[in-house]
ROMIKOL-157294 format. One line per 3 residues: number of its first residue (from 1); their letters; for each residue x, y, z of C-alpha. Coordinates in steps of 0.02 Angstrom, whole numbers. Each point is the difference from the previous one (the first is absolute). Last residue first. Example, Ala and Ser with C-alpha at 12.3 -4.5 7.8 and 13.67 -1.06 7.14 Angstrom:
<pts>
2	SA	684,-53,357 | -69,-172,33
</pts>
This chain:
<pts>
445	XXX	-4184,-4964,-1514 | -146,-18,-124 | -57,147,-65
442	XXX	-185,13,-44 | -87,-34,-181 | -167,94,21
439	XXX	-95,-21,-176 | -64,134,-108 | 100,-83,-150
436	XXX	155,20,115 | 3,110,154 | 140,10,121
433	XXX	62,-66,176 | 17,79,161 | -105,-47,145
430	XXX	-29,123,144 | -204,-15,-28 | -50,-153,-76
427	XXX	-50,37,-188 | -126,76,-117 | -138,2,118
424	XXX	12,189,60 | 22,47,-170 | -163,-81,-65
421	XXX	54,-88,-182 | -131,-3,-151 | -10,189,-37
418	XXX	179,62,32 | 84,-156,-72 | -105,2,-173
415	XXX	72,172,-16 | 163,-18,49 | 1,-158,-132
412	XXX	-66,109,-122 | 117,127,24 | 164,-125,-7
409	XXX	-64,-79,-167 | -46,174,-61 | 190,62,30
406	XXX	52,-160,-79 | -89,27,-160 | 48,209,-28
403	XXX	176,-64,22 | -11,-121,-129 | -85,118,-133
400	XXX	112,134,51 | 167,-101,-40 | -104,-57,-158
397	XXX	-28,192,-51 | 170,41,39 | 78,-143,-84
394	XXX	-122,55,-176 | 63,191,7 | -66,49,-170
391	XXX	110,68,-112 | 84,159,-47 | 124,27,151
388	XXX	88,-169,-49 | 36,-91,169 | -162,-89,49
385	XXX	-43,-60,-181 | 137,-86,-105 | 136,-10,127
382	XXX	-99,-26,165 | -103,-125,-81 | 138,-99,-53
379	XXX	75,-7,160 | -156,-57,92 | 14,-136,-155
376	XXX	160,-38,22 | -19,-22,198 | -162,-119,-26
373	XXX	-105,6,173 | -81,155,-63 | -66,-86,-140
370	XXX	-59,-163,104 | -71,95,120 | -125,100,-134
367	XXX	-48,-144,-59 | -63,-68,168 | -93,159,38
364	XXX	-66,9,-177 | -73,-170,47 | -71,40,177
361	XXX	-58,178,-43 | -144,-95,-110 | -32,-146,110
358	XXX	-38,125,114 | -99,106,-131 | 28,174,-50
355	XXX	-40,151,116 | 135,-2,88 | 115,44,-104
352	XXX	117,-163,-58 | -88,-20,-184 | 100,188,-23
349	XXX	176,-71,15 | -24,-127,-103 | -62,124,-170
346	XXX	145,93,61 | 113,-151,-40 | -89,-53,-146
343	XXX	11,170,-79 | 188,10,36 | 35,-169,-66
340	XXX	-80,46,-158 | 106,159,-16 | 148,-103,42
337	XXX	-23,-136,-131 | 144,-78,-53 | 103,28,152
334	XXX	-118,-57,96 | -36,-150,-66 | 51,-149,130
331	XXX	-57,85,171 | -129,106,-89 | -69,-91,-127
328	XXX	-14,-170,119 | -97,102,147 | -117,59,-119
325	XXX	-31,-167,-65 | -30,-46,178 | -97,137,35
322	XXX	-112,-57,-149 | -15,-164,90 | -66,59,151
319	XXX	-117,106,-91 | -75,-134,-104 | -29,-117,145
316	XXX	-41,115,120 | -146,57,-99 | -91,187,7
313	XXX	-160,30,-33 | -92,-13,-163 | -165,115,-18
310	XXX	98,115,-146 | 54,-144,-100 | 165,69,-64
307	XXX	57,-148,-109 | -149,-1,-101 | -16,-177,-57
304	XXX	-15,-42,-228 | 192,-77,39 | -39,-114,151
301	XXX	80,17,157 | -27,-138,135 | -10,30,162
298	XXX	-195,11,40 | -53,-70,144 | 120,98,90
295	XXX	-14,152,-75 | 89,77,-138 | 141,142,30
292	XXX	-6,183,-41 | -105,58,118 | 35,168,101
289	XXX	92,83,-131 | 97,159,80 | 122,-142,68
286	XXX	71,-32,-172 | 32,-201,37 | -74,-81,-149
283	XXX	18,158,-142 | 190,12,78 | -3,-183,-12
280	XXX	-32,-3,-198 | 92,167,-43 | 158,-104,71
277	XXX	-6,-146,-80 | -68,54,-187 | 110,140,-64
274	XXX	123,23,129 | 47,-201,28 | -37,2,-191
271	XXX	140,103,-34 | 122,-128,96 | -62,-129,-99
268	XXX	68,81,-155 | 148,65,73 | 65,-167,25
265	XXX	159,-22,111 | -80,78,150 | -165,-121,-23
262	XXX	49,-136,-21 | 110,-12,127 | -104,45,115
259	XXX	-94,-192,-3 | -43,-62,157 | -80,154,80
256	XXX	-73,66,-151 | -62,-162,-54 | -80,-39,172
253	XXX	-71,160,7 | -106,3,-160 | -45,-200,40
250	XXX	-69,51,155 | -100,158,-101 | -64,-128,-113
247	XXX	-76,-139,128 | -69,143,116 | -97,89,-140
244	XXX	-70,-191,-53 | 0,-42,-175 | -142,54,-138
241	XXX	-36,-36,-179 | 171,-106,-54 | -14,-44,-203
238	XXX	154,97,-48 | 153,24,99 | 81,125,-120
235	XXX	-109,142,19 | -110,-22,153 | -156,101,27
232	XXX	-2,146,117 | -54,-34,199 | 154,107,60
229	XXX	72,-178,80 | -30,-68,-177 | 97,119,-88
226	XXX	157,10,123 | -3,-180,-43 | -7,29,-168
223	XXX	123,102,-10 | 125,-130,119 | -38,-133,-143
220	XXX	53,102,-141 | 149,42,94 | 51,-182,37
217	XXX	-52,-71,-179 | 104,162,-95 | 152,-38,157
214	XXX	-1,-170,-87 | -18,20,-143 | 152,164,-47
211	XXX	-65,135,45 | 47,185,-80 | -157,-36,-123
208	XXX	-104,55,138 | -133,-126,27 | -158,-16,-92
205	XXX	-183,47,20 | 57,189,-13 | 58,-41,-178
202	XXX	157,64,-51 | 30,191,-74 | 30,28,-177
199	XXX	-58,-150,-113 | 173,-38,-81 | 45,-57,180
196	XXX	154,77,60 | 139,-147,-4 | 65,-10,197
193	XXX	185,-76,23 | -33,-74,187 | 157,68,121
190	XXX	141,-119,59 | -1,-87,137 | -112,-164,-70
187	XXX	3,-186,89 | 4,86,177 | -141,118,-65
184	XXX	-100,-155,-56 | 18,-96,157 | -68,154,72
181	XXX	-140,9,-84 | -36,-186,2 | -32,18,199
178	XXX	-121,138,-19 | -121,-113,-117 | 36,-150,159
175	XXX	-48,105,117 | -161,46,-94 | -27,-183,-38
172	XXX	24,-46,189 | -113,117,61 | -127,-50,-93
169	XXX	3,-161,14 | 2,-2,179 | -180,110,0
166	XXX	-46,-116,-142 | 35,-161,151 | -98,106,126
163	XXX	-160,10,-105 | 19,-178,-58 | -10,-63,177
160	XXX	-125,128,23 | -115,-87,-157 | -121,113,-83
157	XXX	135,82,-118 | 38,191,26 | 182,-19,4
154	XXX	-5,-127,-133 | -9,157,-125 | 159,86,84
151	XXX	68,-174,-26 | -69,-32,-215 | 69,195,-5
148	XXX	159,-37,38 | 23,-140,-119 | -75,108,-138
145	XXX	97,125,30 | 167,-129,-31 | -48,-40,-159
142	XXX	-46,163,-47 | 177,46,14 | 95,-153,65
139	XXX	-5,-182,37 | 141,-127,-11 | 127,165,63
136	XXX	103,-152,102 | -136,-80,99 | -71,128,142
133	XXX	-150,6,-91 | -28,-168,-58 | 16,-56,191
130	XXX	-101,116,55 | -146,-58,-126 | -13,-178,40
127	XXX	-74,-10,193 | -108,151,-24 | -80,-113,-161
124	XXX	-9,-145,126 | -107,113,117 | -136,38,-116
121	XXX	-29,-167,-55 | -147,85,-135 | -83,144,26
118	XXX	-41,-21,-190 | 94,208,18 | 150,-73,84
115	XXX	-4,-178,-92 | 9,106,-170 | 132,116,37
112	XXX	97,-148,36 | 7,-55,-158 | 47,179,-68
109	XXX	138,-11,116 | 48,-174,-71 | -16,59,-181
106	XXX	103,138,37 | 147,-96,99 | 20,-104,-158
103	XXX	102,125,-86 | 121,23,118 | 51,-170,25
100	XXX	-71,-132,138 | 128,-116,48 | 68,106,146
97	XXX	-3,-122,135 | -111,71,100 | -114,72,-141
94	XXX	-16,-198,-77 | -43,-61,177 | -140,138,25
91	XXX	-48,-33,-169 | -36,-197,68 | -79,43,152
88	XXX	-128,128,-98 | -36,-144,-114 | -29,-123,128
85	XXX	-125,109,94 | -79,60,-163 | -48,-189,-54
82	XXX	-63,-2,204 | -112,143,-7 | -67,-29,-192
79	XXX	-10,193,-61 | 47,-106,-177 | 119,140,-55
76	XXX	126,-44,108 | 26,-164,-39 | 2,67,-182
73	XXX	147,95,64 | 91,-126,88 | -9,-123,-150
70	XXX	80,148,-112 | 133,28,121 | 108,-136,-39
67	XXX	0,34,-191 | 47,192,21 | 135,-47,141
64	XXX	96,-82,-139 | 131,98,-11 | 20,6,204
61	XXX	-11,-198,-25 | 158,-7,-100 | 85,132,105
58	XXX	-12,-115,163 | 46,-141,-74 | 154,70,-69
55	XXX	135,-42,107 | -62,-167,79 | -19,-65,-195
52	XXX	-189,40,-78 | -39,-125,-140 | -86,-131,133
49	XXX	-71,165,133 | -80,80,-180 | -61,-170,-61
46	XXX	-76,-20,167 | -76,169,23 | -68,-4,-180
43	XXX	-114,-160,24 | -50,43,176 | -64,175,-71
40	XXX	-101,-99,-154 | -73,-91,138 | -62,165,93
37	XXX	-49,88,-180 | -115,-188,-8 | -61,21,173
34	XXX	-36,200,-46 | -77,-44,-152 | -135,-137,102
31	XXX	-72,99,114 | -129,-88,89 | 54,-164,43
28	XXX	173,-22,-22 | 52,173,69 | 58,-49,169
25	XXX	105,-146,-67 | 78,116,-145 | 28,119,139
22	XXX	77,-123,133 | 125,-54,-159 | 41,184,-26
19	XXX	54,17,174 | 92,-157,27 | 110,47,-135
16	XXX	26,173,26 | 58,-66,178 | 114,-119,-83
13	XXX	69,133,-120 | 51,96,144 | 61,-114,134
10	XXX	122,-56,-166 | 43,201,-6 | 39,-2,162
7	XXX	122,-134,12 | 69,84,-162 | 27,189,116
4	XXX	-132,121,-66 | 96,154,-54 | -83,159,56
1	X	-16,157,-95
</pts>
């Protein structure tokens, strides 16, 4: 936690100050208990900063965060744009300066929860809940779904400034879940003591009791991504009816690329890499399904949606990112999953016949390169596939796979040569030169 230097603490209590005094003077007319709460703030903020030496000041008005928040809240709770403007500006002070306790975060969530669904300075709420997220464990469990479902909400507000600002959001609070998880395995080494529940086996709703709270938070939230992506209703992020395919599946890959840790030292999370990642983009990419994407004007996947619509086509958006997820498993999972990587590595090599798309063979093109460009994995493969006479030859199929592509490239272009190009025009006779992209490039001596 973060200790407020005194000059700091005086720039502090005189900002409190001038905020609650701009309430009472807001609130004079038409809501007269929160100008007298607001006055009643002023009161306990000086006796507080007169009592308080330069050493405590700051602990003093941490125990009495209660009493200073109770003006904010009825602010709050009038829906009155510029009461909730001040309000919001003065929690975001008391987060920053971590004044608000524990047990105050709650209230202000709930709050908050309230100006989301009254529609209600939208934007201001996405400017206060980061910062109580990434403050020192002041939200967590519920808590802390609740924040992340207020963004994913906001994601569908009618505002594209807000749109883009929940799209932040989001990815910040998910970072910032992962981040905690490994603060709390540097803070703990040694294994969780687990107490069987007298109940038999725990709740599917819950984490594994193995977690401690902050890998429980993390892995609850990573289900329920995995849920949502599948079109399934959430678990632990309750209250969210739909989020964008695109949205989830970026925030899938950013954790896994950003956050392996977390996954090799957990088993827990590592289990739901087989039981929920990887089913979910083998069911996305399996190229025997010719749709398994949602259109263009229609991204978003809600939980009563058939994933499989059979009249969908194809999207580039969904498949490039899938590949990219792909791409993550293999070059940073492997040795986790090698019968997963296998699948997705055969399922690659088939969207490059000829039959598939161009935009198609273009991506698992590109993937494929940057496996085969990777010495430890070509070495991997070798070892675990290519060089056991029981399993599947995976670097021979890729090796053919390439091959097959650049012996096309150089057919097509003979082709498209020999019936656009006249021989006897192709190039003054006696000059010597050579043909590039069915183009005469002569020597120049």
């Amino acid at each position: 936690m973060s200790v407020l230097s005194p000059p700091d603490a005086r720039k502090l209590i005189e900002a409190l100050l001038g905020d609650l005094r701009q309430l009472s003077t807001e609130a004079k007319k038409k809501h007269n208990h929160v100008k007298e709460a607001a006055e009643s703030g002023v009161v306990r903020v000086r006796n507080i900063s007169t009592a308080s030496g330069e050493v405590n000041l700051l602990k003093n008005l941490r125990a009495a965060s209660n009493e200073l928040l109770h003006p904010l809240i009825l602010a709050c709770a009038t829906r009155q744009t510029r009461l909730v403007q001040i309000a919001l500006l003065s929690i975001q002070r008391l987060v920053q300066h971590r004044v608000l306790e524990g047990n105050c975060a709650s209230v202000v969530v709930s709050e908050l929860w309230g100006l989301v669904e009254a529609e209600c300075e939208e934007l201001r709420v996405l400017q206060t809940v980061p910062p109580m997220v990434s403050a020192d464990l002041l939200v967590t469990g519920n808590t802390l779904a609740k924040c992340i479902v207020m963004c994913f909400r906001m994601h569908f507000a009618k505002d594209p400034v807000v749109i883009n600002a929940a799209s932040a959001a989001v990815r910040q609070l998910v970072g910032c879940v992962f981040e905690r998880v490994i603060q709390e395995d540097g803070l703990f080494n040694t294994e969780l003591i687990v107490v069987a529940p007298p109940g038999g086996r725990p709740s599917p709703k819950s984490a594994p009791p193995t977690l401690r709270p902050c890998a429980a938070d993390a892995y609850l939230l990573f289900k329920d991504l995995c849920l949502l992506i599948n079109a399934k209703p959430s678990v632990w992020l309750v209250g969210i009816h739909e989020m964008t395919r695109t949205l989830g599946l970026e925030l899938i890959e950013s954790i896994l690329k950003s956050y392996p840790s977390v996954f090799f030292k957990h088993q827990e999370f590592c289990e739901l890499l087989k039981s929920e990642v990887c089913p979910l983009v083998i069911k996305l990419f399996s190229p025997s399904l010719k749709s398994t994407q949602v259109s263009s004007q229609q991204q978003s996947s809600r939980a009563s949606s058939n994933v499989n619509a059979p009249n969908d086509r194809p999207y580039f958006p969904i498949a490039m990112r899938l590949v990219r997820i792909i791409l993550c498993i293999i070059t940073l999972y492997h040795h986790l999953l090698p019968t997963e990587c296998e699948i997705f590595l055969s399922s690659l090599i088939k969207f490059v016949d000829v039959d598939r798309r161009g935009w198609q063979r273009a991506l698992s093109l590109e993937a494929l390169h940057r496996v085969i460009v990777r010495q430890d994995i070509v070495k991997w493969l070798c070892e675990n596939f290519d060089a056991r006479s029981n399993s599947s030859k995976v670097l021979e199929q890729l090796s053919h796979c390439i091959f097959s592509v650049i012996q096309q490239s150089f057919m097509l272009s003979k082709l498209s040569y020999e019936s656009d190009v006249e021989p006897d025009v192709i190039h003054p006779k006696g000059s010597s030169g050579f043909y590039f992209g069915n183009v005469w490039h002569p020597h120049v001596e």
